[in-house]
C-alpha positions as CSV (number, residue, x, y, z in Angstrom):
1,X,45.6,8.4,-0.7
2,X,44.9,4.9,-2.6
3,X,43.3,5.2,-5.8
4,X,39.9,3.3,-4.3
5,X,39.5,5.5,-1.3
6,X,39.4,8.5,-3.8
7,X,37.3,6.8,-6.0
8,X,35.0,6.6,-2.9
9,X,35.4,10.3,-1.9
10,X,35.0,11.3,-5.1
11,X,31.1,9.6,-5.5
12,X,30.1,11.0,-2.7
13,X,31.1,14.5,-3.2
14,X,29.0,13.7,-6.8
15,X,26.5,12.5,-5.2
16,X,26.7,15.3,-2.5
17,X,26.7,17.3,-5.5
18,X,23.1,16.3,-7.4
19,X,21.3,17.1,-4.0
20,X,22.2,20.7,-4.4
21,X,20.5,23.2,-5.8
22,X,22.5,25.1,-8.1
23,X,20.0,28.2,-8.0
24,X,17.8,29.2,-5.2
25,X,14.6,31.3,-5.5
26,X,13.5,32.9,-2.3
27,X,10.4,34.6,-1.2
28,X,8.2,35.6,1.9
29,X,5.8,34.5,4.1
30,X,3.0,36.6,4.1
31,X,0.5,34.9,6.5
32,X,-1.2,31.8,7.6
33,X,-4.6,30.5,7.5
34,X,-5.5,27.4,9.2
35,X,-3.6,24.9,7.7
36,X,-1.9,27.1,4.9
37,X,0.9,29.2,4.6
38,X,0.3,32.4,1.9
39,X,4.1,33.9,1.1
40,X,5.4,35.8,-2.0
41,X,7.2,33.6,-4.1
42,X,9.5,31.6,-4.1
43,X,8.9,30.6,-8.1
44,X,7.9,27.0,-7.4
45,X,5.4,24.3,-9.1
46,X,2.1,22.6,-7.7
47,X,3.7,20.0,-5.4
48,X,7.2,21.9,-5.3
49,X,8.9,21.2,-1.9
50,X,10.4,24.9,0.1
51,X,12.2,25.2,3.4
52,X,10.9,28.1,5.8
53,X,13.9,29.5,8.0
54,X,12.3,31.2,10.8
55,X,14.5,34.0,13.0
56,X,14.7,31.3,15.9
57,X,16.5,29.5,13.6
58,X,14.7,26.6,12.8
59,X,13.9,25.5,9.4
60,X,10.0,24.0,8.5
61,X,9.6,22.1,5.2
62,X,6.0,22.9,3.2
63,X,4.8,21.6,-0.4
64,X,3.3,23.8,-2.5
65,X,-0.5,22.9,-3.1
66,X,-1.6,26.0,-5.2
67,X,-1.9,29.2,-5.8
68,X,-4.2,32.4,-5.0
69,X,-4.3,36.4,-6.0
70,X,-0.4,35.9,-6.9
71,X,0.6,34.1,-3.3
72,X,1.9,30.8,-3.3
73,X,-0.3,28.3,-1.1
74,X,2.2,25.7,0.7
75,X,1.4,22.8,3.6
76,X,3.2,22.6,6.2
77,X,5.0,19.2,6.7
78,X,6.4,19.6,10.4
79,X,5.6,21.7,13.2
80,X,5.0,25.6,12.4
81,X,5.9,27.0,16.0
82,X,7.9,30.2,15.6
83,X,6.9,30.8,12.3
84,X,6.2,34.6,11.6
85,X,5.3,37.2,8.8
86,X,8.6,38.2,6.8
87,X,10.5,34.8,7.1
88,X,12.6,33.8,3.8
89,X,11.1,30.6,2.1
90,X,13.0,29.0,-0.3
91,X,12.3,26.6,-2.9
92,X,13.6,22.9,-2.8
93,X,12.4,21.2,-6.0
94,X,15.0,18.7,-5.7
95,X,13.3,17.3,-2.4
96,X,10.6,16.0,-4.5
97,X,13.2,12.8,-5.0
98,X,14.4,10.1,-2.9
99,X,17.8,8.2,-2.1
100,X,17.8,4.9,-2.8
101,X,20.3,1.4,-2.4
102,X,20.3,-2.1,-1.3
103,X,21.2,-0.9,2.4
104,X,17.2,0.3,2.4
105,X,16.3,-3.2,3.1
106,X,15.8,-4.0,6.9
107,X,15.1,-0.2,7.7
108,X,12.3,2.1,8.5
109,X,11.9,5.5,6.9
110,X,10.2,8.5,7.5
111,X,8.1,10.2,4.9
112,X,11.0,12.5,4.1
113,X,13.0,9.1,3.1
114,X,14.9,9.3,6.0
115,X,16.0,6.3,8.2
116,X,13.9,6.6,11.5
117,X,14.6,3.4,13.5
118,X,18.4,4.6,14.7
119,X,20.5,3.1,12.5
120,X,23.6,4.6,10.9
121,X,23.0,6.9,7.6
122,X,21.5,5.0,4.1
123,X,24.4,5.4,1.5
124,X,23.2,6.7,-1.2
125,X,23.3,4.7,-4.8
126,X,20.6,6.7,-6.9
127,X,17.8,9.3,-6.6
128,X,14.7,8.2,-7.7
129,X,11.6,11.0,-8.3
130,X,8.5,10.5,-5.9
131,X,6.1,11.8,-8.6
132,X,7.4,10.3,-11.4
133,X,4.7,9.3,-14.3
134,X,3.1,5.7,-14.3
135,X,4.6,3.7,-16.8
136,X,2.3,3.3,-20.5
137,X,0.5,0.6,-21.5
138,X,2.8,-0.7,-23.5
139,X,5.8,-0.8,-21.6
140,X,4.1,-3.4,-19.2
141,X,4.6,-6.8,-19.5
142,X,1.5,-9.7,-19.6
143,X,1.2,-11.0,-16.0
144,X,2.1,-15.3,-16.5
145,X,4.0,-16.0,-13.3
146,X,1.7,-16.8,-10.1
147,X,2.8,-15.1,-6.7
148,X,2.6,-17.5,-4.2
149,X,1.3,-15.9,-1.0
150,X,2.0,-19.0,1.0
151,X,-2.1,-18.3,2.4
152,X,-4.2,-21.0,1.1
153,X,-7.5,-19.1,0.4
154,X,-5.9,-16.6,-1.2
155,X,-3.6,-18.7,-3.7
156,X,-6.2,-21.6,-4.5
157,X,-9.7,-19.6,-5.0
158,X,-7.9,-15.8,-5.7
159,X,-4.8,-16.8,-7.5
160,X,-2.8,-13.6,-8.2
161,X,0.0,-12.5,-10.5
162,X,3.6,-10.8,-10.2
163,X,2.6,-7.4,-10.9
164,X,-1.3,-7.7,-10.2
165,X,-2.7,-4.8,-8.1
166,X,-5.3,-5.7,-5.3
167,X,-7.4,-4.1,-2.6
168,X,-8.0,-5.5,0.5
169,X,-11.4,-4.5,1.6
170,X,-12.5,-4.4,5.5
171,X,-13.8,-2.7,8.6
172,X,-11.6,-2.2,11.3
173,X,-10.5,-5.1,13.5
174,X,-11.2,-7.7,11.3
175,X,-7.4,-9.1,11.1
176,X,-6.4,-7.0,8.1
177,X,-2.6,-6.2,9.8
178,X,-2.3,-9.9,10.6
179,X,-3.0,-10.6,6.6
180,X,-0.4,-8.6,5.9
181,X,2.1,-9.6,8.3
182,X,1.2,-13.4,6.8
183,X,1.6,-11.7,3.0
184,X,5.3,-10.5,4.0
185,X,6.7,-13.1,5.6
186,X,5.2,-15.9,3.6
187,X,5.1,-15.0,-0.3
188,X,8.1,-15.8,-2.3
189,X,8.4,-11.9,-3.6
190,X,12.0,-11.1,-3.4
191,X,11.7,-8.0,-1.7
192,X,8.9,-6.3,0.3
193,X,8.1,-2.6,0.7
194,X,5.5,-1.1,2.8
195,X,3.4,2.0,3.4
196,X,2.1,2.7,7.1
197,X,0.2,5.7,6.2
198,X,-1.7,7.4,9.2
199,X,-1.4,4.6,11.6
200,X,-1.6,4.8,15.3
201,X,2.0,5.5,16.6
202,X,1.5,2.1,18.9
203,X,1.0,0.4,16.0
204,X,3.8,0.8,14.1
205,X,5.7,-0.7,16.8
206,X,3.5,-4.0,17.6
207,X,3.5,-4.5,13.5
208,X,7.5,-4.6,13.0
209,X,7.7,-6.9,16.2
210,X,4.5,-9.3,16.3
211,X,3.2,-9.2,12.5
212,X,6.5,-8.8,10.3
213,X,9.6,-10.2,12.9
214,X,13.0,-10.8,12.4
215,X,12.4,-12.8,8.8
216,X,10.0,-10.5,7.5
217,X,11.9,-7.7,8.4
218,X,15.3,-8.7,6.9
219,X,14.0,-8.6,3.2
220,X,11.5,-5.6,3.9
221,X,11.7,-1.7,3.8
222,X,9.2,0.5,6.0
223,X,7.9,3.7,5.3
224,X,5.9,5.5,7.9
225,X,4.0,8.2,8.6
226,X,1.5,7.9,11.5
227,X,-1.6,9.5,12.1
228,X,0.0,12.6,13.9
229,X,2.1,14.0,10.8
230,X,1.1,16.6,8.7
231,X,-1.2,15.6,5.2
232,X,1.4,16.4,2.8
233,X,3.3,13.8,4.9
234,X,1.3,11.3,5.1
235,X,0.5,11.5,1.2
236,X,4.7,11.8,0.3
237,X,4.8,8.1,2.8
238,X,3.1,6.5,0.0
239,X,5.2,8.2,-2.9
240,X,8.3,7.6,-1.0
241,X,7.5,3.7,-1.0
242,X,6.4,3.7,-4.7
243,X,10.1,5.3,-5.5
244,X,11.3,2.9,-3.2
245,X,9.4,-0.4,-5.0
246,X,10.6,1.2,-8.6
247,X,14.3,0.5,-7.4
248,X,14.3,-2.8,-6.6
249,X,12.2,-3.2,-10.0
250,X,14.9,-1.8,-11.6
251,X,17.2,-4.4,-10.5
252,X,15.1,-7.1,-11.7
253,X,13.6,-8.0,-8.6
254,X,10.1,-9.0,-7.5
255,X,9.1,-6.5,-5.0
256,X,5.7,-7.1,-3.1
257,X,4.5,-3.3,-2.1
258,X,1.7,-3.2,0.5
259,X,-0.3,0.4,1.0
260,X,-2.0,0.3,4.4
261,X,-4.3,2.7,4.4
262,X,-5.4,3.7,0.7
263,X,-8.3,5.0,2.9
264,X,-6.3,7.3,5.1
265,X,-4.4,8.5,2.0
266,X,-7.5,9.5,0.6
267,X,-8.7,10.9,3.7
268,X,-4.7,13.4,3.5
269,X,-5.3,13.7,0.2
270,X,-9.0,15.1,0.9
271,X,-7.6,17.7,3.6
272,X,-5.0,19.2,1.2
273,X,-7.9,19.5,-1.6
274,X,-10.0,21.1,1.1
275,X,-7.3,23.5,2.0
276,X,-6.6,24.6,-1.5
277,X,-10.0,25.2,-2.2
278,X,-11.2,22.6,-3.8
279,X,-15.1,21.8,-3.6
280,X,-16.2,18.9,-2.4
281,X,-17.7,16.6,-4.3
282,X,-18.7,12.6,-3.4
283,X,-19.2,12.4,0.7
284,X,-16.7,15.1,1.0
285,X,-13.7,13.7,-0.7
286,X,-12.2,16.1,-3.4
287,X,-12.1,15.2,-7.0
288,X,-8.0,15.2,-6.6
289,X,-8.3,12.4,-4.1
290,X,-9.8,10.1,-7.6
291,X,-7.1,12.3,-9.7
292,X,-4.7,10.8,-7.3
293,X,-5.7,7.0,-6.3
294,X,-4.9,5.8,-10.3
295,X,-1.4,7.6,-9.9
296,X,-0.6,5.5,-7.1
297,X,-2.0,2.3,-8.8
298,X,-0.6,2.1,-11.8
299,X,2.4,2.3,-10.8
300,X,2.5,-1.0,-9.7
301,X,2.7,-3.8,-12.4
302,X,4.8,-6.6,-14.3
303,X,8.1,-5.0,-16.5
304,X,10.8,-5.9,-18.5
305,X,13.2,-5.9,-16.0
306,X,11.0,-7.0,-12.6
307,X,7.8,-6.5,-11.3
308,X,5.7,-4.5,-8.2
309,X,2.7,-6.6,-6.9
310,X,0.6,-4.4,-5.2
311,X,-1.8,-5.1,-2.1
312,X,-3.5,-2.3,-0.9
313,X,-5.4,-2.2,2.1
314,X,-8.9,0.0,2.0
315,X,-10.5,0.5,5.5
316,X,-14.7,0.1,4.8
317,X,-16.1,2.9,6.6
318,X,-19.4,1.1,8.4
319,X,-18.8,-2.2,6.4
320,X,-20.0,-0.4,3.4
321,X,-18.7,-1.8,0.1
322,X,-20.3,1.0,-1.6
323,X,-18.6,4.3,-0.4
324,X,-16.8,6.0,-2.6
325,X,-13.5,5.5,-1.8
326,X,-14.3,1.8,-1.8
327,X,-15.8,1.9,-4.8
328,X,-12.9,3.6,-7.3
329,X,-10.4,1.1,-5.4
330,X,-12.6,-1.6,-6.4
331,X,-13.1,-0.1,-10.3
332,X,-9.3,0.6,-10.8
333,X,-7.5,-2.5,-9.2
334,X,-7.5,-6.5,-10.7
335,X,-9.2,-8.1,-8.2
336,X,-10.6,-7.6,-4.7
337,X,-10.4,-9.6,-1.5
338,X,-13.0,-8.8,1.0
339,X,-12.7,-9.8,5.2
340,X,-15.8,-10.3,6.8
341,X,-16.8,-9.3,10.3
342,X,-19.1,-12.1,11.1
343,X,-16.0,-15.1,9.9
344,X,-13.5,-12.5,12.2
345,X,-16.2,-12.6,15.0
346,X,-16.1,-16.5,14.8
347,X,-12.3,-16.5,15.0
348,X,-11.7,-17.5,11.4
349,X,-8.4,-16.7,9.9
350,X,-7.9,-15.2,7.9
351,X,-11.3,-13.3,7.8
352,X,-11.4,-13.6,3.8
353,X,-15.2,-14.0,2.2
354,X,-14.6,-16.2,-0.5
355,X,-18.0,-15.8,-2.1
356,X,-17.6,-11.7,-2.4
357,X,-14.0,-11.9,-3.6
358,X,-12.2,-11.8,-6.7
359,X,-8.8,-12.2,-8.5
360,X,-9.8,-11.1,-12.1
361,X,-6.6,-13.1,-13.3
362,X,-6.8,-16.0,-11.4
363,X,-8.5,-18.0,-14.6
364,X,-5.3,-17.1,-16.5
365,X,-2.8,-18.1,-14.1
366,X,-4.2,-20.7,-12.2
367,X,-4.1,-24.8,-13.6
368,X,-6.7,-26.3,-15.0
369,X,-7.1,-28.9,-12.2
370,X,-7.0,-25.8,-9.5
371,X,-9.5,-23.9,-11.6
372,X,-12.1,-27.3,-12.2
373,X,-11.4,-27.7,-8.5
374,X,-11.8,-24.0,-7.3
375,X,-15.5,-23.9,-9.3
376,X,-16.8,-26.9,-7.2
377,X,-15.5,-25.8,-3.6
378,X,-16.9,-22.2,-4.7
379,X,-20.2,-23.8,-5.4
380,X,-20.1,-25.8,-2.2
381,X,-19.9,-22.4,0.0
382,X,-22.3,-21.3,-2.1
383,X,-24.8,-23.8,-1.1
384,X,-24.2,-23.6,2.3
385,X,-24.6,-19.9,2.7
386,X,-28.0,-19.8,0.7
387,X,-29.3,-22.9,3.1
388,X,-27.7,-21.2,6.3
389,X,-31.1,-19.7,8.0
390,X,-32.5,-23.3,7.1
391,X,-30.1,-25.7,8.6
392,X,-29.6,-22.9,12.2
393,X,-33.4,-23.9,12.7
394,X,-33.2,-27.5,11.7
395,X,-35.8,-27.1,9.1
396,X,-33.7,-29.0,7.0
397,X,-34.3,-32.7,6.1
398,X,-31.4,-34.3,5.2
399,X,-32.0,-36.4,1.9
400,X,-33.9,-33.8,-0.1
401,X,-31.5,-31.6,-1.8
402,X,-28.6,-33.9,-2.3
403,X,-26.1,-30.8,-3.8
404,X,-26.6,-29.8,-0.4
405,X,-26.0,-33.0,1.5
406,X,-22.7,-33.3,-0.5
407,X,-21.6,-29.7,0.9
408,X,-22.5,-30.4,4.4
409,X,-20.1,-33.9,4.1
410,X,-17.3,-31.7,3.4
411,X,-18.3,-28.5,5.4
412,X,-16.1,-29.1,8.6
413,X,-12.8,-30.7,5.6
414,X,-13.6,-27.0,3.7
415,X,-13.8,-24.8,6.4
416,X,-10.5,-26.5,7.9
417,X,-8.8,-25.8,4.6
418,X,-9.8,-22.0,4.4
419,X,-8.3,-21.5,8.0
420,X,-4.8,-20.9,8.5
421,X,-2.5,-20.1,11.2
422,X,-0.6,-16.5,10.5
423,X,2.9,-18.0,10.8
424,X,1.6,-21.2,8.3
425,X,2.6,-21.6,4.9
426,X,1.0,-24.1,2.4
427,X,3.0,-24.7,-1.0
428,X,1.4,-24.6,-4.2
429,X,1.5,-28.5,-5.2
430,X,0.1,-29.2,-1.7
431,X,-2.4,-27.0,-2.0
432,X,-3.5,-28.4,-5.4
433,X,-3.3,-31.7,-4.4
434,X,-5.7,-30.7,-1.2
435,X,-8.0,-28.7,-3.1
436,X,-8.3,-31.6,-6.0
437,X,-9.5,-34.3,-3.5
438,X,-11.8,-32.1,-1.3
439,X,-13.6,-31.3,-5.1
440,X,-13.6,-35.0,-5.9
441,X,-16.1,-36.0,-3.2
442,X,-18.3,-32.9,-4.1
């Protein structure tokens, strides 16, 4: 054998190697109860990972999620059929980790980290921990470099950062898959990684083909875990990405991660909580659910050696901005973009309300002629949407509020500049340049 081929053999047996467990603790399963499973033992932590062998021979992975009169209190995370009283569980705390490489990007993974789209094996370069600790305030970087999105509205009135967090706030059908589709393929991140959590299995499908295609798939890395999988599932989807995104930072890349649904997440989150025993607090949601959502946040952000920009998707239950899922989203993040029903019902795209969003950086890291322009378009929709009711009945004379006459001059140039095609992309100088002239005739 040549010295490189056993090189070769030799990391993999190492590698082979840190995925054991050198010591297994075992215990029983005592009973189940809805959606727990009670056993004796194993010794294993809060969100521990075991493996069930059942007599038929199968093997059912659960999380631990508590603890009660001495039992251990474990989810499910795959189908419980011949489970019994008596089976051997064992504990797996080194599933609580993810393999990780550059051959990640293109693929789609399962919320176990595992390739599900039917491509060979991932090799394996490094394990990196799902639940590993956001990092401190100090070891973040000041966000200076813009991200350009490539989507007009977004990078001339909500300019955002490399490493800024922000929600995307909307009911359903209002184009927020298209948005991100448009985010992927058009920003000039280096590397993109997104969450799928509790979609539609249909879905999944139509997102990879019509939303992301061939060019926003080649740089991209899915991880799914539709509506039909377990909660513990659907909440490891969105740890699995994070661990995912902290690689690629690690390289020094800029990776764009996109969380689609923080809602459903909350809503997993909110079933395990309720399982455990947990009382209920705001609308229903556990108070582990707001333990959770800043764990998840902050560990996106701009670093020493790369940075994550996060978007992440909130689905408004009844169009209400003030639920409470909505609400900690919008409290925790650094800026918020909010799609509007009645601009998606009028087939504007993107759907974006510029008057009820924000990018709480954007006065940092935009120029001074975008910002001086921005503030005079802003004011513009401003007036228009205060005089709407007025100028639907023709109760308005033109002449006697000239701020107004002004806006309606530019209306049809303004609302031509805030529309854009999905598979468009605007550069930054162009942009500027646009934006600049509309404000000059203001």
């Amino acid at each position: 054998m040549n010295p490189a081929q056993a090189w070769l053999d030799a990391g993999r047996f190492l590698r082979a190697l840190e995925r054991c467990d050198p010591v297994r603790t075992c215990g029983t399963v005592v009973r189940t109860a809805g959606l727990l499973i009670e056993s004796r033992g194993p010794a294993a932590g809060v969100g521990d990972f075991c493996e069930i062998r059942t007599r038929g021979g199968a093997v059912i992975r659960t999380q631990v999620i508590g603890f009660r009169d001495g039992l251990i209190l474990s989810m499910p995370l795959e189908e419980t059929s011949g489970l019994q009283p008596g089976d051997p569980i064992i504990a797996r705390p080194q599933a609580a980790r993810v393999a990780v490489s550059e051959a990640l990007l293109g693929r789609v993974l399962d919320g176990f980290g595992q390739p599900m789209d039917g491509g060979p094996p991932v090799e394996t370069e490094a394990f990196y921990e799902l639940y590993a600790a956001p990092p401190g305030p100090l070891e973040r970087e000041p966000i200076r470099e813009r991200l350009e999105t490539g989507i007009r509205v977004i990078d001339g009135f909500l300019t955002v950062g490399r490493g800024q967090r922000v929600g995307i706030f909307g009911g359903s059908g209002v184009g927020k898959s298209t948005l991100l589709g448009s985010l992927v393929k058009n920003s000039d991140a280096e590397v993109c990684v997104l969450a799928l959590v509790g979609e539609r299995n249909r879905e999944v499908r139509d997102f990879i083909e019509h939303e992301l295609g061939p060019e926003g798939m080649r740089r991209s890395v899915l991880v799914v875990a539709t509506s039909d999988r377990p909660s513990p599932l659907r909440v490891r989807a969105c740890f699995v990405a994070l661990a995912v995104a902290e690689y690629f930072r690690d390289q020094g890349r800029h990776v764009l991660l996109v969380a689609d649904s923080v809602t459903r997440l909350a809503m997993a989150q909110r079933e395990i909580g309720l399982a455990a025993g947990e009382p209920p607090s705001q609308k229903g949601y556990t108070p582990s659910v707001f333990q959770m959502l800043p764990r998840v946040f902050e560990r996106a952000g701009n670093f020493r050696r790369g940075s994550i920009t996060g978007f992440f998707t909130v689905l408004v239950e009844g169009d209400d901005l003030n639920e409470p899922v909505t609400d900690a989203v919008r409290g925790i993040l650094d800026g918020h973009i909010v799609l509007s029903r009645a601009l998606a019902n009028a087939g504007h795209y993107p759907a974006i309300d510029v008057l009820h969003s924000v990018s709480r950086l954007a006065p940092r890291l935009a120029s001074p002629r975008q910002r001086e322009a921005a503030a005079k378009l802003r004011e513009a929709l401003a007036v228009l949407h205060a005089s709407e009711d007025l100028i639907r009945i023709g109760a308005y004379a033109a002449g006697s509020n000239p701020q107004l006459d002004a806006a309606l001059r530019l209306e049809k140039d303004l609302k031509a500049l805030l529309r854009q095609r999905p598979d468009e992309r605007t550069r930054y100088e162009e942009l500027e340049a646009r934006m600049a002239r509309l404000a000059e005739a203001t």
